[in-house]
N, CA, C and O atoms as a CHARMM CRD file, in Angstrom:
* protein
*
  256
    1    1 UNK  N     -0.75100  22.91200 -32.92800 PROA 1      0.00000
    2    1 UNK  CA    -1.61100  21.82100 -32.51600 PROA 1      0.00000
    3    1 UNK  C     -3.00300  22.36200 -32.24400 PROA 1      0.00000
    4    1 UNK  O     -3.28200  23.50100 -31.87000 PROA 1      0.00000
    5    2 UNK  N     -3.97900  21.17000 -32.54200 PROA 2      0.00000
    6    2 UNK  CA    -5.42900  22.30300 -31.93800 PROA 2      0.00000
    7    2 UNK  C     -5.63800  21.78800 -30.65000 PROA 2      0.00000
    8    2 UNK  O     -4.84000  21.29100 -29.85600 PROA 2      0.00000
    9    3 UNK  N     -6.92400  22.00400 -30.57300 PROA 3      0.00000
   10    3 UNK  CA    -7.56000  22.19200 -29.12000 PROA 3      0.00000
   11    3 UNK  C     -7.71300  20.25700 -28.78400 PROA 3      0.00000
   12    3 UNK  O     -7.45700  19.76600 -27.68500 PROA 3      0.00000
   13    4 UNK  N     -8.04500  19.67100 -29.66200 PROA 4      0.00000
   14    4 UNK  CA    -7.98700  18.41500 -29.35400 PROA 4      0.00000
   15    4 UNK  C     -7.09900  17.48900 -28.98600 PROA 4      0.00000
   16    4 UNK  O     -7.46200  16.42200 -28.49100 PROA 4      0.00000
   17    5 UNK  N     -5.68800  17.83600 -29.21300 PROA 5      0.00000
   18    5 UNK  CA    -4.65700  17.25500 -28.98200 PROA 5      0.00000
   19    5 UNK  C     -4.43500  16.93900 -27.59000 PROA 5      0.00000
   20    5 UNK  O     -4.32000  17.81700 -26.73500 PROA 5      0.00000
   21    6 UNK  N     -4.36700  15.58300 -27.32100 PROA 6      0.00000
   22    6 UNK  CA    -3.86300  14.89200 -25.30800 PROA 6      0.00000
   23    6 UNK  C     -3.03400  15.70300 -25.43800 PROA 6      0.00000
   24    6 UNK  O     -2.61100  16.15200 -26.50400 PROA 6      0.00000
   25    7 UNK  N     -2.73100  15.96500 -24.43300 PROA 7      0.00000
   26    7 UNK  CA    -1.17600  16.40900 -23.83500 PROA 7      0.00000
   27    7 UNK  C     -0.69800  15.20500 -22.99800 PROA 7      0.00000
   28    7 UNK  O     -1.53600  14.82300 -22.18100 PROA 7      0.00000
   29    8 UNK  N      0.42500  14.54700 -23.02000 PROA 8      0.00000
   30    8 UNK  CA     0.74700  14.08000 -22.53100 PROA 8      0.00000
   31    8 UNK  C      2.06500  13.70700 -21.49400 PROA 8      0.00000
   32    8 UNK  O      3.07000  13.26800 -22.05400 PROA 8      0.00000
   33    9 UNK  N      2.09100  13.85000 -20.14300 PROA 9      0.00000
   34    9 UNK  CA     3.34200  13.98100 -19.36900 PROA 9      0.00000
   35    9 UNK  C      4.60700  12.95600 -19.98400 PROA 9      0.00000
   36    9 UNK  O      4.49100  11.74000 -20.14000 PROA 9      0.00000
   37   10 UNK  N      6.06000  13.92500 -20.34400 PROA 10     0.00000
   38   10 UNK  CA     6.67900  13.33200 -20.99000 PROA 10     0.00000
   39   10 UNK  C      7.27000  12.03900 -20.36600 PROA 10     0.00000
   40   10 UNK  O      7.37200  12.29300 -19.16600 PROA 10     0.00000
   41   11 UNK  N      7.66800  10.89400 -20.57700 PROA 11     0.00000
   42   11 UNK  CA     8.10400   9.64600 -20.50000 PROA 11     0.00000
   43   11 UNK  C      9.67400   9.79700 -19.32100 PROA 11     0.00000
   44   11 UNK  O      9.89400   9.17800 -18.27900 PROA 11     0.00000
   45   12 UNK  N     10.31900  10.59800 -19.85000 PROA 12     0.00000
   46   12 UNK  CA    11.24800  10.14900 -18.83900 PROA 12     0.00000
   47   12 UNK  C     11.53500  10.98600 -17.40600 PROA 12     0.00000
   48   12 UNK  O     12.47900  10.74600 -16.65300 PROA 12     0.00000
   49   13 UNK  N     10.18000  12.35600 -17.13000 PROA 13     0.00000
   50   13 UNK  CA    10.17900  12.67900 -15.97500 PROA 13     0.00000
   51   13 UNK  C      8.81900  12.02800 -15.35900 PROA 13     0.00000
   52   13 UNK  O      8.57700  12.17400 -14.16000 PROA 13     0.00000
   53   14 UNK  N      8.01700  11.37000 -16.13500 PROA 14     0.00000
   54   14 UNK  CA     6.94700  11.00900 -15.20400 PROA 14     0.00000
   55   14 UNK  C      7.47800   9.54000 -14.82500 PROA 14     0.00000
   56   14 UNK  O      7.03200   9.18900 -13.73300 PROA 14     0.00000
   57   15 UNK  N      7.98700   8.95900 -15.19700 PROA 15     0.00000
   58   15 UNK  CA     8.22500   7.48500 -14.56200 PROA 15     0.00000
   59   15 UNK  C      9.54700   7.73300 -13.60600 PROA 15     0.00000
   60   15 UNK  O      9.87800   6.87000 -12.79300 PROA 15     0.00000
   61   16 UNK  N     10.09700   8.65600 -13.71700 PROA 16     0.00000
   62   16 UNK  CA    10.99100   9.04600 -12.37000 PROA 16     0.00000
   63   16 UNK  C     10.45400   9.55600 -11.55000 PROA 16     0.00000
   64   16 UNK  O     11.08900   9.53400 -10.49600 PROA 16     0.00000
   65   17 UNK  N      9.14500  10.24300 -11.49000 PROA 17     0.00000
   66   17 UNK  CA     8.16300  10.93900 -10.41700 PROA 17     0.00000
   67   17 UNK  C      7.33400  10.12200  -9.73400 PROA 17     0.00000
   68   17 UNK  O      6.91600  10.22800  -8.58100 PROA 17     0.00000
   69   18 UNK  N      7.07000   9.01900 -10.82700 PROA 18     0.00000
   70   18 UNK  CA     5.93600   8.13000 -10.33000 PROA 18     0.00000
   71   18 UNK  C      6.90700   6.81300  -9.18800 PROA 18     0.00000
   72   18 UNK  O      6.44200   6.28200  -8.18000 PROA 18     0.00000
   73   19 UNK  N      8.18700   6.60700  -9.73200 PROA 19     0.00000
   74   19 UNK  CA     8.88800   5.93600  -8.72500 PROA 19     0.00000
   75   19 UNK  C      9.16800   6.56200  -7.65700 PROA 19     0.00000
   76   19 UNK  O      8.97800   5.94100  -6.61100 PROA 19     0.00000
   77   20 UNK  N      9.69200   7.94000  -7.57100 PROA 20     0.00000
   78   20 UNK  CA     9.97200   8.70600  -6.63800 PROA 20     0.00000
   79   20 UNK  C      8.66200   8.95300  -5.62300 PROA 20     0.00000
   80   20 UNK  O      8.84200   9.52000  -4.54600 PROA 20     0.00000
   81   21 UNK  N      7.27000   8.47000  -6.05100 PROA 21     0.00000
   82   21 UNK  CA     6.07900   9.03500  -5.14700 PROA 21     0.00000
   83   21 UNK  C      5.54800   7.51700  -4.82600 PROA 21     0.00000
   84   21 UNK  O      4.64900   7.29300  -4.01500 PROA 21     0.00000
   85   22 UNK  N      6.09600   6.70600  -5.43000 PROA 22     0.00000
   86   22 UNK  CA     6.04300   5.47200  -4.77300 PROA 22     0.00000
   87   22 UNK  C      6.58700   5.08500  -3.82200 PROA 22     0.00000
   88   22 UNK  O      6.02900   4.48800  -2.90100 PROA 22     0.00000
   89   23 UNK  N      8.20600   5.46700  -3.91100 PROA 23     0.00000
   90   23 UNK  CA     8.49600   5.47800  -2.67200 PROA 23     0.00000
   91   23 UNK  C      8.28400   5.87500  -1.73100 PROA 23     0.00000
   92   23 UNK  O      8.25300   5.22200  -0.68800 PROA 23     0.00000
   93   24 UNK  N      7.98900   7.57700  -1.89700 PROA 24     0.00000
   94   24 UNK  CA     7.45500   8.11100  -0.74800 PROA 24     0.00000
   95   24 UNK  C      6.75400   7.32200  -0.15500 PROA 24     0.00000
   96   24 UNK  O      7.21600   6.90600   0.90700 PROA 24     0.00000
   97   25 UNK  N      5.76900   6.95300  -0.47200 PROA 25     0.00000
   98   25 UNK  CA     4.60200   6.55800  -0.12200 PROA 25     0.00000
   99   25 UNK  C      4.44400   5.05600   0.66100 PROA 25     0.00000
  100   25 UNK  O      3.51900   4.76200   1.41700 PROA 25     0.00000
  101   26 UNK  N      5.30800   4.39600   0.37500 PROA 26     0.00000
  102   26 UNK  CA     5.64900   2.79500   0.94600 PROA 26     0.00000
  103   26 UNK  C      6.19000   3.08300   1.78900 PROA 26     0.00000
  104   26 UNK  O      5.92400   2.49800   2.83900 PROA 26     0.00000
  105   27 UNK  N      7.60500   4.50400   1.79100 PROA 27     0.00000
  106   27 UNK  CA     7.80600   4.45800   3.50700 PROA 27     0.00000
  107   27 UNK  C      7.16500   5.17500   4.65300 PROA 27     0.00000
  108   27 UNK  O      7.45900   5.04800   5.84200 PROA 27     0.00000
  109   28 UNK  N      6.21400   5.97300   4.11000 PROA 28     0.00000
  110   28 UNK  CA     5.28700   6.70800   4.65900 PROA 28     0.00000
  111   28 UNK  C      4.35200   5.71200   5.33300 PROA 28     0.00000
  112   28 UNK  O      3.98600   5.90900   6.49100 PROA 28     0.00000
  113   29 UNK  N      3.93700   4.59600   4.60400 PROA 29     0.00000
  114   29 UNK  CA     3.18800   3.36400   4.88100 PROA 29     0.00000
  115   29 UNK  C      3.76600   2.87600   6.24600 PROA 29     0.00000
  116   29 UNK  O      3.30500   2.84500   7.38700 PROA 29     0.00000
  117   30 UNK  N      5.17300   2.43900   5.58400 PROA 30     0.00000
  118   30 UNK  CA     5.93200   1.59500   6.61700 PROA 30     0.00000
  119   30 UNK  C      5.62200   2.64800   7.86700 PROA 30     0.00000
  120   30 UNK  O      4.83100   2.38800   8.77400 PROA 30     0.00000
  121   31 UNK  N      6.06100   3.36200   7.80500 PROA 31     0.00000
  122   31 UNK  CA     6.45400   4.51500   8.99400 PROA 31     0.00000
  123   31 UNK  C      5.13800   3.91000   9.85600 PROA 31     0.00000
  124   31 UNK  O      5.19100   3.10100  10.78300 PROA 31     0.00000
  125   32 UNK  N      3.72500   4.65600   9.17300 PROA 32     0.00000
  126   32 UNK  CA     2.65900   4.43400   9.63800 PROA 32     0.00000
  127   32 UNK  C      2.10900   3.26800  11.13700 PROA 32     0.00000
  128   32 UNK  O      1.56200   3.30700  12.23900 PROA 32     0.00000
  129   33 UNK  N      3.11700   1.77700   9.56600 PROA 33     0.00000
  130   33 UNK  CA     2.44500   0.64400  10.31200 PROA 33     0.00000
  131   33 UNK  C      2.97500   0.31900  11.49200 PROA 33     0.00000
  132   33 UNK  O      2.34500  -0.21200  12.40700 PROA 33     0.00000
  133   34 UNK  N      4.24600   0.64800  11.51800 PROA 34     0.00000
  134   34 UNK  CA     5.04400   0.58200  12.80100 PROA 34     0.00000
  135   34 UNK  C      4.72200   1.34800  13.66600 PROA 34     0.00000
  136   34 UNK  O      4.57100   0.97000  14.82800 PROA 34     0.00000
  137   35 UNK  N      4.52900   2.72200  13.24000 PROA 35     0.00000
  138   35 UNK  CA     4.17300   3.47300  15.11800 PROA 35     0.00000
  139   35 UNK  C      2.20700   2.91700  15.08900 PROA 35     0.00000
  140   35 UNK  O      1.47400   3.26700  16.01300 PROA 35     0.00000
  141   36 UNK  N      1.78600   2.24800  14.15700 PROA 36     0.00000
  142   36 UNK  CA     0.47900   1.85100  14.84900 PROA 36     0.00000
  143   36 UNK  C      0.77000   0.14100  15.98500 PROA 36     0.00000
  144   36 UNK  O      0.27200  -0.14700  17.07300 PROA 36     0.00000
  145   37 UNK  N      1.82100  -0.69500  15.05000 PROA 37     0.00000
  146   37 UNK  CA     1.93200  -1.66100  16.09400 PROA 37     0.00000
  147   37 UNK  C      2.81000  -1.08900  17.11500 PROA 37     0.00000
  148   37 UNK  O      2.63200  -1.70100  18.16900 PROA 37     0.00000
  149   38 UNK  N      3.69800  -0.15200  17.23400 PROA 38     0.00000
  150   38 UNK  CA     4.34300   0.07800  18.68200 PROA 38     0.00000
  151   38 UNK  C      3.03400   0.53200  19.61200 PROA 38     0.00000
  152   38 UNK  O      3.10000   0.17600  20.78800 PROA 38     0.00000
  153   39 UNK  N      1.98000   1.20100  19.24700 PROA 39     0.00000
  154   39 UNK  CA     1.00600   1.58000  20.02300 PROA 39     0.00000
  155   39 UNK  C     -0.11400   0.45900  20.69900 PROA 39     0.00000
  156   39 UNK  O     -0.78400   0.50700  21.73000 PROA 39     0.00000
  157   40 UNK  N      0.02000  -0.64400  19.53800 PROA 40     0.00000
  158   40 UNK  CA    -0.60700  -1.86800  20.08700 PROA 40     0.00000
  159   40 UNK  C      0.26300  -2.74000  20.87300 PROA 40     0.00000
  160   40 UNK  O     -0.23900  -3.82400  21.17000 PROA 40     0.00000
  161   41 UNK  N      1.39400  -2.52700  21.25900 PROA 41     0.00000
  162   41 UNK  CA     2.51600  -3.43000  21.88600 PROA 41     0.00000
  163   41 UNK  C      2.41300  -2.48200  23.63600 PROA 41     0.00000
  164   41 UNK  O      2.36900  -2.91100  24.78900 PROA 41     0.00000
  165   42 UNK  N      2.40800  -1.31700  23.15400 PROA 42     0.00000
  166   42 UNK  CA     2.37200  -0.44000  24.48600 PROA 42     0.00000
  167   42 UNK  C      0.94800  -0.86600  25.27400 PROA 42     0.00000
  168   42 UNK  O      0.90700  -0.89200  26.50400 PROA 42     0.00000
  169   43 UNK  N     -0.18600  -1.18800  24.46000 PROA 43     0.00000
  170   43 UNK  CA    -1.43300  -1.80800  24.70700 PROA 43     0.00000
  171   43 UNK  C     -1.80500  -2.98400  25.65300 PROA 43     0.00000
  172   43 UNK  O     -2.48800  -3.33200  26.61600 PROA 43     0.00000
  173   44 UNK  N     -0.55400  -3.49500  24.37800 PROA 44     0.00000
  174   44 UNK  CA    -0.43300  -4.86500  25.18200 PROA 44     0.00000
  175   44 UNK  C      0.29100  -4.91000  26.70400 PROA 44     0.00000
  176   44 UNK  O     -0.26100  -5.55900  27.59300 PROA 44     0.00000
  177   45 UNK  N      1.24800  -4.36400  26.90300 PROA 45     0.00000
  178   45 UNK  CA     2.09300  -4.14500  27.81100 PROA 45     0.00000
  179   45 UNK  C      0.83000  -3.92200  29.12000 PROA 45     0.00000
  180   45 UNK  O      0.52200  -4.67000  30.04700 PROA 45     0.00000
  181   46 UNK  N      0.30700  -2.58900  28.72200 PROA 46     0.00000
  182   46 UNK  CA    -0.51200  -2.14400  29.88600 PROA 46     0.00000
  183   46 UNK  C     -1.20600  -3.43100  30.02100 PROA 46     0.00000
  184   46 UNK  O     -0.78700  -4.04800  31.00000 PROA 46     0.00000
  185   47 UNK  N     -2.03400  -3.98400  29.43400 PROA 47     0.00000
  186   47 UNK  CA    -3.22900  -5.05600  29.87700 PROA 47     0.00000
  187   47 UNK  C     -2.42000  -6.14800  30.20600 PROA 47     0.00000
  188   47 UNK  O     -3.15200  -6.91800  30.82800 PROA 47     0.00000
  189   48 UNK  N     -1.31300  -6.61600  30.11900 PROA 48     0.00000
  190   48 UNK  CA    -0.37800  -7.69500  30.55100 PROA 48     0.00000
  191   48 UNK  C     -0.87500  -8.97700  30.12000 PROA 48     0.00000
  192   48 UNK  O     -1.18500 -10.00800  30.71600 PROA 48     0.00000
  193   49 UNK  N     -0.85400  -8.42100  28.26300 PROA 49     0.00000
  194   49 UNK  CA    -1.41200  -9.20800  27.45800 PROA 49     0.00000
  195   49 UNK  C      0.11800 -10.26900  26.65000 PROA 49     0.00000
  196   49 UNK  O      0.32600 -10.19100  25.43900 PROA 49     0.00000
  197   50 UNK  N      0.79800 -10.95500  27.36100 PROA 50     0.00000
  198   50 UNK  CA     1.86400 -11.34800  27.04300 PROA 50     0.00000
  199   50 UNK  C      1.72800 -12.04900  25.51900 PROA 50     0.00000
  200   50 UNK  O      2.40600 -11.49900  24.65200 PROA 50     0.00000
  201   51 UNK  N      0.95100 -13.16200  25.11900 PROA 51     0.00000
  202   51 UNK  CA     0.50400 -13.63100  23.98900 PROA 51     0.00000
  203   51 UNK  C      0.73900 -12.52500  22.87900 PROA 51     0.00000
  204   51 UNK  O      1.66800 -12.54800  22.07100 PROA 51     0.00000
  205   52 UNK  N     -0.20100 -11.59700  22.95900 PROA 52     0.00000
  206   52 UNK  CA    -0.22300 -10.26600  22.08300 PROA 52     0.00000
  207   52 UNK  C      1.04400  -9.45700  22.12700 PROA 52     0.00000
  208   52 UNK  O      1.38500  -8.83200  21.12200 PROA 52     0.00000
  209   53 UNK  N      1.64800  -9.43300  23.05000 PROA 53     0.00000
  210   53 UNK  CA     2.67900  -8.80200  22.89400 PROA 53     0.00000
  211   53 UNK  C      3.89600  -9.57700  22.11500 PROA 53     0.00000
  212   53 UNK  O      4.78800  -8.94800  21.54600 PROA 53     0.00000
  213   54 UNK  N      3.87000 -10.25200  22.13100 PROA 54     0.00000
  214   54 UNK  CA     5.02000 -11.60700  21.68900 PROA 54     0.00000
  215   54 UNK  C      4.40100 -11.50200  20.12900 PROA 54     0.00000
  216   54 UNK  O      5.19000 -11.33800  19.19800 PROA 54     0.00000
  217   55 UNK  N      3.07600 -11.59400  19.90400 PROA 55     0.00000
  218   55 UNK  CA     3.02900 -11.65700  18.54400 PROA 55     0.00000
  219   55 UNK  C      3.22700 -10.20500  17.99600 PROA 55     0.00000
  220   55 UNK  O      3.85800 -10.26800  16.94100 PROA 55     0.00000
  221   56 UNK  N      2.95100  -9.08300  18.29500 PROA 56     0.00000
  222   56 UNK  CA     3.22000  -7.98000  17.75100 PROA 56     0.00000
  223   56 UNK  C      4.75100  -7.80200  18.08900 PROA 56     0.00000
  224   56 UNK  O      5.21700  -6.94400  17.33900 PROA 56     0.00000
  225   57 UNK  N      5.29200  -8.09200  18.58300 PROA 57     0.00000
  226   57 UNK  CA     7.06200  -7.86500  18.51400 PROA 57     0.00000
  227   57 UNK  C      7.60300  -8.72300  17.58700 PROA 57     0.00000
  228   57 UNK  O      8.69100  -8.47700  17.06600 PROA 57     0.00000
  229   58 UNK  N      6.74900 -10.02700  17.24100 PROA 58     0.00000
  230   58 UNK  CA     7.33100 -10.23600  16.08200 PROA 58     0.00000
  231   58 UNK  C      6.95200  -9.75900  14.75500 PROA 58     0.00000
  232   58 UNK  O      7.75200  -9.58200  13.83600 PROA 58     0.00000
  233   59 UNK  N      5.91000  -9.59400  14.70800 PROA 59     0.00000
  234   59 UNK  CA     5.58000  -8.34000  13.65100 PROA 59     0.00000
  235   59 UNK  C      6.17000  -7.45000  13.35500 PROA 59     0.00000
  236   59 UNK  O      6.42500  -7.09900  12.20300 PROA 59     0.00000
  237   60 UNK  N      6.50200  -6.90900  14.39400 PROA 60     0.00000
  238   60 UNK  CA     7.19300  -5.37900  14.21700 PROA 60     0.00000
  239   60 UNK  C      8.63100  -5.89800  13.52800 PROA 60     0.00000
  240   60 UNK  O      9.31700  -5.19500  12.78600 PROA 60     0.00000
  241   61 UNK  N      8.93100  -7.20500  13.90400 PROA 61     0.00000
  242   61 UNK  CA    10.62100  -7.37300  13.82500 PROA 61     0.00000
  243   61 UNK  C     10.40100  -7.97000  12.02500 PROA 61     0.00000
  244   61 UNK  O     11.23300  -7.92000  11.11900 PROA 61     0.00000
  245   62 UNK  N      9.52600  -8.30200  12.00400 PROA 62     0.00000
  246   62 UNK  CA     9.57700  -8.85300  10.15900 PROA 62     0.00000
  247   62 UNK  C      9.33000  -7.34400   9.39800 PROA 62     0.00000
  248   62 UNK  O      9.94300  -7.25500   8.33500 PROA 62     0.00000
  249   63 UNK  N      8.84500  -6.61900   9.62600 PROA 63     0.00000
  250   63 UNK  CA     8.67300  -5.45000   8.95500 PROA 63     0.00000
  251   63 UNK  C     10.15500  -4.17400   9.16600 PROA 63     0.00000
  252   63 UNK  O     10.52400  -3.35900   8.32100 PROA 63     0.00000
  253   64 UNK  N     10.62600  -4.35500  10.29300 PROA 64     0.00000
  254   64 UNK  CA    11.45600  -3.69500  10.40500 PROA 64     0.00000
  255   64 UNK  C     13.08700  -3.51100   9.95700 PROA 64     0.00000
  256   64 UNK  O     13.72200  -2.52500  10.33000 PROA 64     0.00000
């Protein structure tokens, strides 16, 4: 082959890599979003923000 030729990542390990780093990555997300609303629920708690707290516990409970 010469110098011009793509190289291209073969078909049936890159679409198993690319699912496999998708996933990672959505539960890495998830992970994320949850310890950021447990930190806004602990927030809430301290300021005895009941409203806010009620809505971020249900948040947390649709995602979880």
């Amino acid at each position: 082959m010469d110098d011009k030729t793509l190289y291209l990542p073969q078909p049936e390990g890159s679409i198993a890599d690319s699912l496999v780093a998708e996933m990672v990555l959505e539960r890495a997300l998830l992970k994320f979003r949850k310890e950021k609303i447990q930190l806004q629920i602990d927030q809430a708690l301290i300021k005895k923000n009941k409203e806010e707290f009620l809505r971020l516990t249900e948040e947390l409970k649709k995602i979880s």
